[in-house]
C-alpha positions as CSV (number, residue, x, y, z in Angstrom):
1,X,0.0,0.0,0.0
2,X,1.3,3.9,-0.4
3,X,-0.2,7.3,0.4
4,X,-0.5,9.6,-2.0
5,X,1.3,12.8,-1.1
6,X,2.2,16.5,-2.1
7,X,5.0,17.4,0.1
8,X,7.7,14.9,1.3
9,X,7.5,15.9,5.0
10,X,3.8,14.7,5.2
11,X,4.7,11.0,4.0
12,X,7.0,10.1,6.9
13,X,5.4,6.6,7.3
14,X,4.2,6.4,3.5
15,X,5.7,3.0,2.1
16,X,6.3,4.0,-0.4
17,X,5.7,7.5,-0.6
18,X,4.6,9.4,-4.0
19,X,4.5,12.8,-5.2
20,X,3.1,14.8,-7.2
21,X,4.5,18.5,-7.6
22,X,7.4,17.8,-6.1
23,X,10.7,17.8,-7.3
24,X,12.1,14.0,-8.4
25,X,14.9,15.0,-10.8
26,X,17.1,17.6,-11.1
27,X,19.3,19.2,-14.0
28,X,23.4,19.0,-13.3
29,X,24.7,18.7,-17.0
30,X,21.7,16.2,-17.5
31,X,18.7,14.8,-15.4
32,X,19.2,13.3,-12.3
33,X,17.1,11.3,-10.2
34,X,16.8,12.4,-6.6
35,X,13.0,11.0,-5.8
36,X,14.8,8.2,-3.7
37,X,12.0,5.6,-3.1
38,X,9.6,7.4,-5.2
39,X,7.3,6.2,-8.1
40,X,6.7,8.5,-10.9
41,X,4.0,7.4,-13.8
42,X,4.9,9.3,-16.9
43,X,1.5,8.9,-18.6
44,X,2.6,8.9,-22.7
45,X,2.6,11.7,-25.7
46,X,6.4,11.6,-25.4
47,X,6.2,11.9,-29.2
48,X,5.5,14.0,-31.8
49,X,6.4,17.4,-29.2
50,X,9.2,18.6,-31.5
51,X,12.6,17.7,-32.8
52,X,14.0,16.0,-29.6
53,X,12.2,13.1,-29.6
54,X,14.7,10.6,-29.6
55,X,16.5,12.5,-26.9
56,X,13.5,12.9,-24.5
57,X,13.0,8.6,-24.8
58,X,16.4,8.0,-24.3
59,X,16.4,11.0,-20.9
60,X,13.5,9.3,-19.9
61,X,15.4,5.7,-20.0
62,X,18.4,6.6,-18.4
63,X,16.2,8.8,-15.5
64,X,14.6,4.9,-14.9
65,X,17.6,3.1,-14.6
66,X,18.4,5.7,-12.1
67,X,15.1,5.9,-10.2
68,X,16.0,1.8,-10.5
69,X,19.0,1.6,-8.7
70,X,17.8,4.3,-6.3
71,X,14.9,1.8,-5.3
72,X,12.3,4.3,-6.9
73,X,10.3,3.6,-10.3
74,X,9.6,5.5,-13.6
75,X,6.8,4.4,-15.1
76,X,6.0,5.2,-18.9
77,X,2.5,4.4,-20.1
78,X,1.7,4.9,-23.8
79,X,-0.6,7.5,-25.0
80,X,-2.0,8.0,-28.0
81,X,0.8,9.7,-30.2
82,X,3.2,6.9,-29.1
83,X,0.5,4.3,-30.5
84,X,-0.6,6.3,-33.6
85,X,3.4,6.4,-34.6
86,X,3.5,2.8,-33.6
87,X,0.6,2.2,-36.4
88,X,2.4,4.1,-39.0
89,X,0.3,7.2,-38.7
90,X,3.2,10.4,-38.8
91,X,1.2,13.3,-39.5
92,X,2.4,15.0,-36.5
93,X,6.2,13.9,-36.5
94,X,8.9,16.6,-37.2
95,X,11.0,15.7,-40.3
96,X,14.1,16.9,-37.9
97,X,12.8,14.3,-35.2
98,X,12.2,11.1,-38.2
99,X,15.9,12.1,-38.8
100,X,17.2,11.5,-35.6
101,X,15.1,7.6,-35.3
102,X,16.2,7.0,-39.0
103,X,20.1,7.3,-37.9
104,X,19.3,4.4,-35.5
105,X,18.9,2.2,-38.7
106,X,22.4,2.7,-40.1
């Protein structure tokens, strides 16, 4: 079981305890995860918000690994734009952001 909770000092006996507003990663030359125990559920549209793309998936892969090994959890649902890309429907992918998944072909 877990309480759900907005500020860390309320969720002393919270197992384990989750945010929401409150800081779980900071920015030091890249993200770093600093939610400890926390679980975060990153609910989709990753996709098709620019020309970063590929970058944003791969931040949001190495931020789990280190939520991971910090006992914490990212969660990442899929939404809609990661399902309509999924079924071949682009119309709202960036050519600059196809360019960067196409390079992962070579």
């Amino acid at each position: 079981s877990f309480d759900v909770c907005t500020d860390e000092d309320e969720c002393d006996d919270a197992p384990p305890p989750i945010f929401f507003g409150a800081q779980l990663a900071k920015v030091s030359g890249g993200l770093e995860w600093c939610g400890g125990k926390s679980i975060v559920v990153q609910c989709g549209d990753l996709l098709d918000r620019g020309d970063e793309e590929l970058q944003v998936m791969e931040c949001m892969a190495d931020l789990a690994h280190q939520a991971e090994e910090a006992g914490g959890q990212v969660i990442t649902l899929l939404g809609n734009h990661e399902i309509m890309n999924a079924l071949g429907d682009l119309r709202y992918t960036s050519p600059q952001g196809d360019l960067s998944f196409t390079a992962l072909e070579d």
